[in-house]
C-alpha positions in Angstrom: -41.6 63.7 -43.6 -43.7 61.7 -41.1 -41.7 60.3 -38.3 -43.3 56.4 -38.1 -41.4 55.8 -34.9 -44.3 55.7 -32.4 -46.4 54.4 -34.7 -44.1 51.5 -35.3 -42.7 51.0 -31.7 -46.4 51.2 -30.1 -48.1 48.5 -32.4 -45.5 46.0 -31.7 -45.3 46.4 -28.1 -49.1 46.1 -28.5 -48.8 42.8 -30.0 -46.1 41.3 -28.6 -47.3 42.5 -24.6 -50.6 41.0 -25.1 -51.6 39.1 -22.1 -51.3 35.0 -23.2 -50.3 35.9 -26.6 -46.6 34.6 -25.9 -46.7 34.7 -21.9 -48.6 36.0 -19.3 -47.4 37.4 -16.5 -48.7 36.5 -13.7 -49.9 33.3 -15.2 -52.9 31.1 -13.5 -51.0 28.0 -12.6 -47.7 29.2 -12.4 -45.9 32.5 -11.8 -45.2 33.0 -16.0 -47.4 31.0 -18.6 -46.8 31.0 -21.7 -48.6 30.7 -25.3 -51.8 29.9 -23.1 -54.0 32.7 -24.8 -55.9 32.7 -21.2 -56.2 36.3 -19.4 -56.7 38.1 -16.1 -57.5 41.5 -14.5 -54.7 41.0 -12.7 -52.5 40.0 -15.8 -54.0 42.9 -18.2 -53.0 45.6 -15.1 -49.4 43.9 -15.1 -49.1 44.2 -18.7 -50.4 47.3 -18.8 -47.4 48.9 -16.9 -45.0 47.1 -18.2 -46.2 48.4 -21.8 -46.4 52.2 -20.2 -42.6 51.2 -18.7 -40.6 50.1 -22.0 -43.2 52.5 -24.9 -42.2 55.5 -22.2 -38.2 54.2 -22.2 -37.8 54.3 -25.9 -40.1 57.1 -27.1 -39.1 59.4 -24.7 -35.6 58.2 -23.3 -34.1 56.9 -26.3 -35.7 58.9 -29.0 -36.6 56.2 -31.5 -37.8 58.0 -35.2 -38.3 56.3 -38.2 -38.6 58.6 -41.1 -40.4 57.6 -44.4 -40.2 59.3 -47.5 
């Protein structure tokens, strides 16, 4: 049996954390944006942690698995 769990849990923090995709953190006018689908070094380094932070909480912390088959 393969466990999807990471699998699953990774490409959905992938989509949803993309920078401008639904917000972007820190945003150019403002301190959040959001739906701009506009980008920054400085926005790609904050989502970048906080996609480390929360993949590293539930893979590793809480244990997520997802078994198919």
């Amino acid at each position: 049996m393969a466990d999807w769990g990471p699998v699953l849990i990774a490409t959905v923090l992938f989509v949803l954390l993309t920078p401008g995709l639904l917000f972007q953190l820190p945003g150019r006018n403002r301190v959040v944006d959001f739906g701009t689908m506009h980008t920054s070094g400085l926005s790609i380094l904050v989502h970048t942690v906080i996609y480390f932070g929360l993949i590293t909480l539930l893979l590793v912390a809480v244990g997520v698995h997802i078994y198919a088959g």
